[in-house]
Every structure is written in C-alpha cells, then in structure tokens.
C-alpha positions as CSV (number, residue, x, y, z in Angstrom):
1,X,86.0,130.9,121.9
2,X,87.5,129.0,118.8
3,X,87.4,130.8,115.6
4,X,84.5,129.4,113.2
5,X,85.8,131.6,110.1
6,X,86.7,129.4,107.5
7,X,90.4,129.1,106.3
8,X,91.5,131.4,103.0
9,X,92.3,129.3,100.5
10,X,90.1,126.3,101.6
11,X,88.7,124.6,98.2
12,X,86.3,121.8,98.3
13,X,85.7,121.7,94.6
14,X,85.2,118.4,92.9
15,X,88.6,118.5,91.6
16,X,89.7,118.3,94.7
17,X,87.8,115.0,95.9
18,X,88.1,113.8,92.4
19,X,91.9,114.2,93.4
20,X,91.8,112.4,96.4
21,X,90.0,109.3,94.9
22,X,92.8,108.4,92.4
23,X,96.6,107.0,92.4
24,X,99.1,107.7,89.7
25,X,100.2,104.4,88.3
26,X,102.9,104.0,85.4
27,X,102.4,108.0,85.2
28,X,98.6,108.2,84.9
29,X,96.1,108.4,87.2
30,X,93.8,105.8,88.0
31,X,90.2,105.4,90.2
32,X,90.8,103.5,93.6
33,X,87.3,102.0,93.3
34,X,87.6,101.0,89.4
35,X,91.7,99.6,89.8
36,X,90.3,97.2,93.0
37,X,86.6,96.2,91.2
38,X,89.0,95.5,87.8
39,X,91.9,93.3,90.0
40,X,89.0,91.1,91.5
41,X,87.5,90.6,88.5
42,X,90.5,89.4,86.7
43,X,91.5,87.4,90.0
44,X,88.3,85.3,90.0
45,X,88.8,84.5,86.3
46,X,91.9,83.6,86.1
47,X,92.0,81.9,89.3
48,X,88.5,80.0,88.4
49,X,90.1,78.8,85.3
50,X,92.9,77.5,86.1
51,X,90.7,75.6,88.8
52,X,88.6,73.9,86.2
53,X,90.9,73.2,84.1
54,X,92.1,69.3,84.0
55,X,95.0,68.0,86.0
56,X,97.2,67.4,82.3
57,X,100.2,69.4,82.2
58,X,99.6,72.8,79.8
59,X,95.8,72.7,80.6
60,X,95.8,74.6,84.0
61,X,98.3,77.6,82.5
62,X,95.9,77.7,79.2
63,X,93.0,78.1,80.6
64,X,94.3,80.4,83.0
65,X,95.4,82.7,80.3
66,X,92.1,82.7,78.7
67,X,90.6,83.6,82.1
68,X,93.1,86.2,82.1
69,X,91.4,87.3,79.0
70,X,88.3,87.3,80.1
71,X,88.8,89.1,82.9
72,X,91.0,91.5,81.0
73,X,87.6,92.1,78.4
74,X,84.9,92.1,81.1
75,X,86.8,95.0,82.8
76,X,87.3,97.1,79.6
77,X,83.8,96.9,78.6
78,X,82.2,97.6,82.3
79,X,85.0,100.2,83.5
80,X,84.5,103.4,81.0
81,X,87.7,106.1,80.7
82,X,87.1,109.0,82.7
83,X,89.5,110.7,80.6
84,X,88.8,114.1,78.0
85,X,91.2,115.2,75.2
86,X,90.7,118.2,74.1
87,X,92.9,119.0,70.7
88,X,94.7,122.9,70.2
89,X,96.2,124.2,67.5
90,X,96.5,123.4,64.3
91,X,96.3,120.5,62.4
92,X,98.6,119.7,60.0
C-alpha cells in the first residue's frame, strides 16, 4: 500500500503560490496575470491608434505614441502595486 503521510517539509503557504504566480523581470518580480492584462491593453491602444490615424506621413507614429500613452496610463491606474516597504532604523 502507498504511503499517504505527507512529505516533511511540504509548505503550501500563500507565499508559496504567490511565488509561483510571478516572474522576475529587470530584477523585480512581476504578476503573470497583471504583465499579460497590461501588454494587451497597451497593444490595442497603440495598435488602434496608429489605425485611425490618417495616411500623411508623421500622423500614424504620433498617434501611435499617444496610444502608447494611453495604454501606458490606463494600466497604472487599473493595475495597483502589490508591493510593501517597511522602513528600519534610524532616520537621519
């Protein structure tokens, strides 16, 4: 019969899930579901933009950029940091 005990050292804590849901970019670690829902957003901006945008030359890159923009704000404001800093020590 197989053995049912559970494993020493097994921890399914939050931490550890919490873990498990992120990637370290550029040295800091970021949500899976927050870094995909922020890249479509700014993809359908930007890329709308520069849709719309009339066929004259610098029209299409400008209003790309401001889509960019957009994109860039509507992320910031709907995606909140999940991040705590706590200060030690003594201030000078």
């Amino acid at each position: 019969m197989a053995n049912l005990k559970p494993e020493v050292g097994t921890n399914t804590s939050p931490k550890v899930k919490r873990e498990k849901e992120t990637i370290e970019i550029w040295g800091d670690n970021v949500n899976i579901k927050d870094l995909l829902l922020a890249i479509i957003i700014c993809v359908v901006t930007t890329l709308g933009g520069y849709l719309i945008a009339p066929a004259e030359p610098p029209k299409p890159l400008v209003f790309g950029l401001v889509g960019g923009v957009i994109g860039f704000t509507v992320s910031a404001i709907l995606i909140k940091p999940k991040r705590t800093i706590t200060y030690s020590g003594e201030e000078e």
